[in-house]
NULUM-346478 format. One record per atom (N, C-alpha, C, CB): residue number from 1; residue in one letter; x, y, z. Coordinates in Angstrom, 3 decimals. Atoms other than C-alpha are relative to their C-alpha. Glycine has a CB too. Layout:
! NULUM-346478
   seq   type          x          y          z
   NUM      a          X          Y          Z
...
//
This chain:
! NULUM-346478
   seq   type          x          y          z
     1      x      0.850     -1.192      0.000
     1      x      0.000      0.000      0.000
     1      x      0.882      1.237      0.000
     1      x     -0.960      0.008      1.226
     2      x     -0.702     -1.248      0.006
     2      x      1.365      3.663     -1.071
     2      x     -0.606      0.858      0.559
     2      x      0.316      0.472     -1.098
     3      x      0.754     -1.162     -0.312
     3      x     -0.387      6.598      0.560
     3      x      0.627      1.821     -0.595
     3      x     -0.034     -0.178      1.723
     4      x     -0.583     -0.820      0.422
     4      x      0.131      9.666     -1.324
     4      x     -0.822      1.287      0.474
     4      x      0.233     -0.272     -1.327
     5      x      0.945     -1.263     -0.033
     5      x     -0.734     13.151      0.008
     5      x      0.100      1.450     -0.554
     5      x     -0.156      0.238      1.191
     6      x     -0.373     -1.319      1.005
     6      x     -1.689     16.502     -1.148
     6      x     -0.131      0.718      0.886
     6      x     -0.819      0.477     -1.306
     7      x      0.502     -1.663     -0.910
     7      x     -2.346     19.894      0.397
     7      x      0.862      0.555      0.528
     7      x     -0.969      0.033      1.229
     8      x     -1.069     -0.429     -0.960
     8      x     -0.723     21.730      2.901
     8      x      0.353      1.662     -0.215
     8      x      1.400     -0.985     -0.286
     9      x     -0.114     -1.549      0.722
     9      x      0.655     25.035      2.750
     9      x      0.116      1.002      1.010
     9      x     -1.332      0.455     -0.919
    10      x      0.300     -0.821     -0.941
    10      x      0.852     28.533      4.428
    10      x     -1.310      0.625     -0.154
    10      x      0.955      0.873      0.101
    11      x      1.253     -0.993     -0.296
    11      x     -1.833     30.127      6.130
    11      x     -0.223      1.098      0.955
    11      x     -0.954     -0.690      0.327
    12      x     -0.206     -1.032     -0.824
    12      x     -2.698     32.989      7.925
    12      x     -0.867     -0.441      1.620
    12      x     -0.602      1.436     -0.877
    13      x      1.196      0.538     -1.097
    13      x     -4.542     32.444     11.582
    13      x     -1.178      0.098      0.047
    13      x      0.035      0.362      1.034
    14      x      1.467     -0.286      0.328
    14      x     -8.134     31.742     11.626
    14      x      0.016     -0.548     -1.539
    14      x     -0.480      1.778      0.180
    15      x      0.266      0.677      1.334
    15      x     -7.696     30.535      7.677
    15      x     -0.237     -1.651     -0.022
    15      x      1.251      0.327     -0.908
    16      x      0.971      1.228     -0.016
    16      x     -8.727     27.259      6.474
    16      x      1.364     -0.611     -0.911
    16      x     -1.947      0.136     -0.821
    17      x     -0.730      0.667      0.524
    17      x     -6.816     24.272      4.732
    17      x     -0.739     -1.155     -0.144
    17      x      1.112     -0.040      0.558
    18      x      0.416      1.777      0.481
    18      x     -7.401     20.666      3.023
    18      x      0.951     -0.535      0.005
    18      x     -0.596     -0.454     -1.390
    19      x     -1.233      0.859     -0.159
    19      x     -5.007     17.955      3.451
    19      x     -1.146     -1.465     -0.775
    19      x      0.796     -0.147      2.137
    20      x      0.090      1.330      0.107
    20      x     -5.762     15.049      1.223
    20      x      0.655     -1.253     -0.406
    20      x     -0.644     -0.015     -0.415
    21      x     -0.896      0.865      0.551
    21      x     -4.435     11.705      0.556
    21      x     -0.891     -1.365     -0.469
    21      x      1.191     -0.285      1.104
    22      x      0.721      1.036      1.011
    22      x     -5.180      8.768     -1.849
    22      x      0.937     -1.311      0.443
    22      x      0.124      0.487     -1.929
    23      x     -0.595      1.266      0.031
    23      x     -4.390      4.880     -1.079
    23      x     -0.052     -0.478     -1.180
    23      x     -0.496     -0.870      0.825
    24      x     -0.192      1.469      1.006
    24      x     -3.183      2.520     -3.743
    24      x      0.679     -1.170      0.506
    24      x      0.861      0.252     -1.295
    25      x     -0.126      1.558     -0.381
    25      x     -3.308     -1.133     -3.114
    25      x     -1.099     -0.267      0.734
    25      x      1.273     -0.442      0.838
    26      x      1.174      0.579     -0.588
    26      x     -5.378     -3.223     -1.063
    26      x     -0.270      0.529      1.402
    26      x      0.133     -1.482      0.029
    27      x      0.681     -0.474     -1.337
    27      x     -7.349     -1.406      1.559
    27      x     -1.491      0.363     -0.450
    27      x      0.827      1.414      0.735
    28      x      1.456      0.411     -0.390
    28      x    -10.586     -1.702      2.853
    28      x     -0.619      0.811      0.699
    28      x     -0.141     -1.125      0.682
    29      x      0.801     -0.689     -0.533
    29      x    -13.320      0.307      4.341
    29      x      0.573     -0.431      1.495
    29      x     -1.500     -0.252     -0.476
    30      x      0.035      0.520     -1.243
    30      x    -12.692     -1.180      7.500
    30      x      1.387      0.242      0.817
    30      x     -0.348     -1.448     -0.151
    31      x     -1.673      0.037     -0.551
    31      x     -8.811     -0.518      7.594
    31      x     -0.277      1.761      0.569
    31      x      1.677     -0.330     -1.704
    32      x      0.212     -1.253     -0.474
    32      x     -8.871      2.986      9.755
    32      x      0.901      0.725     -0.828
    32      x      0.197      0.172      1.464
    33      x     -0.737     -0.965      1.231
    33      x     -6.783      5.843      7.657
    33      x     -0.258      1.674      0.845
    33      x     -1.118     -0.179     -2.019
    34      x      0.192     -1.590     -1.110
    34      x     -6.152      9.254      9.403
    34      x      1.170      0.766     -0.532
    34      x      0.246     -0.207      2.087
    35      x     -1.408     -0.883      0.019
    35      x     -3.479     12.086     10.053
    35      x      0.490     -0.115      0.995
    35      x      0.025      1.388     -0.203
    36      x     -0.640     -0.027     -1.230
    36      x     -0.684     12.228     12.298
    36      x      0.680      1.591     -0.354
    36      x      1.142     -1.465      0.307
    37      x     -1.011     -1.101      0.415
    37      x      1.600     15.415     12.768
    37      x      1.272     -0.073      1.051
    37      x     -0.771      1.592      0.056
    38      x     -1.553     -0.056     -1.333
    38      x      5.325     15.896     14.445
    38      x      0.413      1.217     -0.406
    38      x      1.618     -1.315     -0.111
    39      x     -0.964     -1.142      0.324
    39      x      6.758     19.052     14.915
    39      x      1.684     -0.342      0.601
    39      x     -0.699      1.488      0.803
    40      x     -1.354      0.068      0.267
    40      x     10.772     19.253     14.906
    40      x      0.003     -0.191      2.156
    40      x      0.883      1.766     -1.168
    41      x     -0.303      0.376     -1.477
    41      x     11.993     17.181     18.142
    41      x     -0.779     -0.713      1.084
    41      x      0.217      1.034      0.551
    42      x      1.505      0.514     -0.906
    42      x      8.468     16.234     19.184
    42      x     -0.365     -1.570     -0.402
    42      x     -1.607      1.102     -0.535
    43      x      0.668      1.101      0.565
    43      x      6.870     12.371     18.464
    43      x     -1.079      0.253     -0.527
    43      x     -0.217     -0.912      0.756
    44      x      1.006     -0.276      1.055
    44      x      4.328     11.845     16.131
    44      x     -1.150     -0.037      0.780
    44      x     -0.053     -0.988     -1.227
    45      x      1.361      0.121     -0.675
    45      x      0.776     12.535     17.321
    45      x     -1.174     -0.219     -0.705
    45      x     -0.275      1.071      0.673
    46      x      1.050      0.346      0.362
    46      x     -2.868     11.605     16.565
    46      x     -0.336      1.111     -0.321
    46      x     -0.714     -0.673      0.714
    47      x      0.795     -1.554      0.225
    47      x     -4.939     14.461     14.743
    47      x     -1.024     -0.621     -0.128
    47      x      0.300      1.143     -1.273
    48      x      1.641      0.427      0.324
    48      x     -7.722     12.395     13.133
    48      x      0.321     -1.227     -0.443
    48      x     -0.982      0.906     -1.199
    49      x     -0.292      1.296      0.909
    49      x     -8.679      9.115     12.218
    49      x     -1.308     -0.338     -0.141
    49      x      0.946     -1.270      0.605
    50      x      1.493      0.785      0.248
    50      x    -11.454      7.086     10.742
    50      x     -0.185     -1.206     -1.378
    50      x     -1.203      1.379     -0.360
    51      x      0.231      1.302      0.483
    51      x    -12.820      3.824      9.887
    51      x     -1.621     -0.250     -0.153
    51      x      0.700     -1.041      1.005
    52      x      1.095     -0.018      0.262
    52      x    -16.087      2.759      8.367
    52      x     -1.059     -0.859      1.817
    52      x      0.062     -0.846     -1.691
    53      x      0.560      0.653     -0.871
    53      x    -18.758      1.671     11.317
    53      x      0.084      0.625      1.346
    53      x      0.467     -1.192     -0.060
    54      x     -0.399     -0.453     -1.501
    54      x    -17.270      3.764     13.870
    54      x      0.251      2.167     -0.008
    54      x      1.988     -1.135      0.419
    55      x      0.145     -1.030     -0.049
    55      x    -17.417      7.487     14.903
    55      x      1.884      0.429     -0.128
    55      x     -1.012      0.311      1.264
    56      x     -0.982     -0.344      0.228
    56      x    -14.260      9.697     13.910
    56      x      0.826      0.242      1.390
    56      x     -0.200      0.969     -0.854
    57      x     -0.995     -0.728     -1.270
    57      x    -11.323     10.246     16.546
    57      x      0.492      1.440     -0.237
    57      x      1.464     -0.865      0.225
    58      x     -0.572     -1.353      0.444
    58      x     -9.932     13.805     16.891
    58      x      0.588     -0.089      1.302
    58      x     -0.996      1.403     -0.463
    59      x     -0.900     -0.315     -1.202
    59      x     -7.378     15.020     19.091
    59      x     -0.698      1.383      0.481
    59      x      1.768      0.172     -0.430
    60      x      1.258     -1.010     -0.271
    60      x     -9.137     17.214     21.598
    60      x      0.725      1.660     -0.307
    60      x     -0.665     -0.213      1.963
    61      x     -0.688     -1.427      0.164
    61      x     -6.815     20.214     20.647
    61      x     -0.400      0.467     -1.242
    61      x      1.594      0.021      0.058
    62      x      0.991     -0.567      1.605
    62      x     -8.583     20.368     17.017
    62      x     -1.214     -0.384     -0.431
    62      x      0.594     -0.359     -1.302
    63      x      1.432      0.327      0.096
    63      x    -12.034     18.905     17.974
    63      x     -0.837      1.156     -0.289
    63      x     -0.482     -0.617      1.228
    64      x      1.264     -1.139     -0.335
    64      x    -14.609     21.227     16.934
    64      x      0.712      1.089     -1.392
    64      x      0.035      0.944      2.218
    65      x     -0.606     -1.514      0.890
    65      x    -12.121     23.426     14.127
    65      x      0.428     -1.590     -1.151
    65      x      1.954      1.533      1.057
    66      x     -0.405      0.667      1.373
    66      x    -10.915     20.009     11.922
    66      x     -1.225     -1.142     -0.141
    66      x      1.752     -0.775      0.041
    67      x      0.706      0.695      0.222
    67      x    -13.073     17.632     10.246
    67      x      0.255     -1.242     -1.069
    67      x     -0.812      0.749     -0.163
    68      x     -0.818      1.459      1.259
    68      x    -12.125     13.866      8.695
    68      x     -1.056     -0.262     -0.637
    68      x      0.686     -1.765      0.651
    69      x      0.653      1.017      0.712
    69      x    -13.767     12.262      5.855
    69      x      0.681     -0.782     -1.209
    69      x     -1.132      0.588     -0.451
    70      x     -0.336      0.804      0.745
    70      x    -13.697      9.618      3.865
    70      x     -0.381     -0.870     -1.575
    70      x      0.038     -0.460      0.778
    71      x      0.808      0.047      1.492
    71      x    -14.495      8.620      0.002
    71      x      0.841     -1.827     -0.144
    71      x      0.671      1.760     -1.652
    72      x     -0.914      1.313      0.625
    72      x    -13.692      4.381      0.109
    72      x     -0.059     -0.281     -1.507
    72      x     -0.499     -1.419      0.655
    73      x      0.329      0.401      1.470
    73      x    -15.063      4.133     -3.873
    73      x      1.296      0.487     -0.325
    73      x     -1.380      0.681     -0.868
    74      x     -1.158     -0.998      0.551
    74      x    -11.820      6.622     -4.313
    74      x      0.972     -0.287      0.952
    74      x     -0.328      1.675     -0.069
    75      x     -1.193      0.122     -0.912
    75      x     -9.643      5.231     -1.204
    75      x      0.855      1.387      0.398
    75      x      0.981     -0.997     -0.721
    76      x     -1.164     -1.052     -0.578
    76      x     -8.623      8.734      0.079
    76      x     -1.002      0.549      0.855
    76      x      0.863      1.218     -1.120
    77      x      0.880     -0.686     -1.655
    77      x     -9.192     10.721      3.566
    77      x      0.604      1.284     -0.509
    77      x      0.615     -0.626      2.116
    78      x     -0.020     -2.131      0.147
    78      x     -9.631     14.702      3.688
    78      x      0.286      0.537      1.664
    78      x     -2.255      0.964     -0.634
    79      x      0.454     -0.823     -2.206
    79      x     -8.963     16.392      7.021
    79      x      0.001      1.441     -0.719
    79      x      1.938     -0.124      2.025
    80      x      0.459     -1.660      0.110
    80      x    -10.602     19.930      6.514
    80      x      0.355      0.305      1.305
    80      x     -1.733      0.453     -0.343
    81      x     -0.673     -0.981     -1.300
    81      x     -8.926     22.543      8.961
    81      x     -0.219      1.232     -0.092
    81      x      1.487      0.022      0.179
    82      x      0.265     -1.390     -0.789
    82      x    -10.694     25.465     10.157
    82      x      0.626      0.921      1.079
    82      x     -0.939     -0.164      0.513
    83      x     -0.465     -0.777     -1.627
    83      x     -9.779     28.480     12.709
    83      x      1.758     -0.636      0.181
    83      x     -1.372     -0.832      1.794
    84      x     -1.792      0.152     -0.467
    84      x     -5.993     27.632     12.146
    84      x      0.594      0.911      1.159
    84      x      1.048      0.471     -1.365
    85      x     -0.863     -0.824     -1.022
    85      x     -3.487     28.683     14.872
    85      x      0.923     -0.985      0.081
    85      x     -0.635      0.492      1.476
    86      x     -1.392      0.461      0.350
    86      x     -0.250     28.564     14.860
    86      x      0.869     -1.208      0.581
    86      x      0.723      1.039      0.235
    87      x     -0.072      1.117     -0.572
    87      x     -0.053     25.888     17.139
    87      x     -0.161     -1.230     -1.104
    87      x     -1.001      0.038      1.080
    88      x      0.009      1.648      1.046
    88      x     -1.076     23.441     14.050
    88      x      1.022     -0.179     -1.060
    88      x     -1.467     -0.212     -1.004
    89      x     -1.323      0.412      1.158
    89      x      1.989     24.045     12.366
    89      x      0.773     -0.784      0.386
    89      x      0.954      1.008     -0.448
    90      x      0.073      1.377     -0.176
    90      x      3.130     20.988     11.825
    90      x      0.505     -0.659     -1.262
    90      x     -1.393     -0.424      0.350
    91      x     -0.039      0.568      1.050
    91      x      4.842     18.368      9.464
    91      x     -1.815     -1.380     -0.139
    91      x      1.801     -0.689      0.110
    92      x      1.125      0.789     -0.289
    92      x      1.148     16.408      8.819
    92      x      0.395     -1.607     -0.488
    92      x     -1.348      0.675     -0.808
    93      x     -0.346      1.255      0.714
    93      x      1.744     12.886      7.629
    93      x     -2.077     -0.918     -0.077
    93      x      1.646     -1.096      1.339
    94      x      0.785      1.103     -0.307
    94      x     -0.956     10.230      6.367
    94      x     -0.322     -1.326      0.339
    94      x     -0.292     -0.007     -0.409
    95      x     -0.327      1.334     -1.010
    95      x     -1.429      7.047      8.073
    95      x     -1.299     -1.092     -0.455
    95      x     -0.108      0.511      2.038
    96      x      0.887      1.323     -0.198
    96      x     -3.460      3.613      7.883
    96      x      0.525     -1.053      0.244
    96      x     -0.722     -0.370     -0.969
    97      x     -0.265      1.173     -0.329
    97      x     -3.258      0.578      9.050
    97      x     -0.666     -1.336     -0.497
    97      x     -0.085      0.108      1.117
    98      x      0.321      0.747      0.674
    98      x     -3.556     -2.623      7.414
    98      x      0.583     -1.196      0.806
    98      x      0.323      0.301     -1.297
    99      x     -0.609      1.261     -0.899
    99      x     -3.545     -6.180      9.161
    99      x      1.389      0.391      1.432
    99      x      0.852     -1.148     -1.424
   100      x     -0.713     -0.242     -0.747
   100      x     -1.758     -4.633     11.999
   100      x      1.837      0.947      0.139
   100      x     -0.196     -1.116      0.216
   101      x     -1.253     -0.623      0.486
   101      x      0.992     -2.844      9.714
   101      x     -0.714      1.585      0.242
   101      x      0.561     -0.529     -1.824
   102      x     -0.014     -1.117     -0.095
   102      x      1.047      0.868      9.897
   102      x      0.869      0.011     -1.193
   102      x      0.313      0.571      1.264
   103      x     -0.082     -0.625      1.160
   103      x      1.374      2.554      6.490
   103      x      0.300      1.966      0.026
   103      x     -1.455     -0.504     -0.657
   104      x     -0.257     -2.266     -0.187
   104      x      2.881      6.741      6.309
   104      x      0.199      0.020     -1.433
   104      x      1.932      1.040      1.140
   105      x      0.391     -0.559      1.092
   105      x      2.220      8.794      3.552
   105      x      1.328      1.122     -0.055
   105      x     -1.636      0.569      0.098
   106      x     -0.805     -0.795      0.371
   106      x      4.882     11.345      2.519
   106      x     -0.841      1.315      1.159
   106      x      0.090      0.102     -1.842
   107      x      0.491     -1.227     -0.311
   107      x      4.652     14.152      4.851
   107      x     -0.153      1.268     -0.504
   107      x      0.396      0.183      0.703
   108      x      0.234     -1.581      0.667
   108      x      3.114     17.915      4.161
   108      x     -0.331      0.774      0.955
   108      x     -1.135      0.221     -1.095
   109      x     -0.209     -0.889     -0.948
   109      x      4.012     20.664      5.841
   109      x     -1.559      0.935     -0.383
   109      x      1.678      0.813     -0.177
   110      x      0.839     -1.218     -0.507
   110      x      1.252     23.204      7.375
   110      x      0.830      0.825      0.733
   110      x     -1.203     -0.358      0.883
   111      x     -0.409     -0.871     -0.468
   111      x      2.297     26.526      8.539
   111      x     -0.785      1.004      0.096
   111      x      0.882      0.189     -0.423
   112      x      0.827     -0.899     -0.227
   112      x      0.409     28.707     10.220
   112      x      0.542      1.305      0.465
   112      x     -0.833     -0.491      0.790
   113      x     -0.513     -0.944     -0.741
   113      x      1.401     32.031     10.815
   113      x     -0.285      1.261     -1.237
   113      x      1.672     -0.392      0.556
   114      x      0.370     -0.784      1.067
   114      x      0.565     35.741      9.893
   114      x      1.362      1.039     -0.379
   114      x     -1.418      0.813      0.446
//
């Protein structure tokens, strides 16, 4: 499985962003697929994730301003990001897991700042 993502970018605070990424190979509705982010020195953290059957995870520091979805006919996840602050700057990476493997997507930088 490859995960390839797009988006990213600078923004000003309070602006908005799309982060998406597309699987190729074998994955399944059922395999969860999210974002992680690490800033320089830090470990990688949870932002969003989601799997068919089950309600989305969010990290409670961007509950309520980001929003995951998912298109399985097209195998790719969106995290929409509202009310940026500079706090979400961030290398983002995309993630899924398959039979217990963990899959990363090329990371894309967000930068928030005015």
């Amino acid at each position: 499985v490859q995960l390839q993502a797009f988006g990213g970018g600078l923004v000003q605070p309070g602006g908005s962003l799309r982060l998406s990424c597309r699987a190729s190979g074998s994955i399944f509705s059922w395999n969860p697929m999210g974002w992680y982010r690490q800033a320089p020195g830090k470990s990688r953290e949870l932002v969003a994730r989601i799997r068919s059957g089950r309600y989305p995870d969010y990290a409670e520091s961007v509950r309520g301003r980001f929003t995951i979805f998912r298109d399985n006919a097209r195998n790719t996840v969106t995290l929409e990001m509202n009310s940026l602050e500079p706090d979400d700057t961030d290398l983002y990476y995309c993630w899924a897991r398959i039979d217990g493997t963990d899959y990363w997507g090329q990371g894309t930088q967000v930068t928030v700042s005015s």
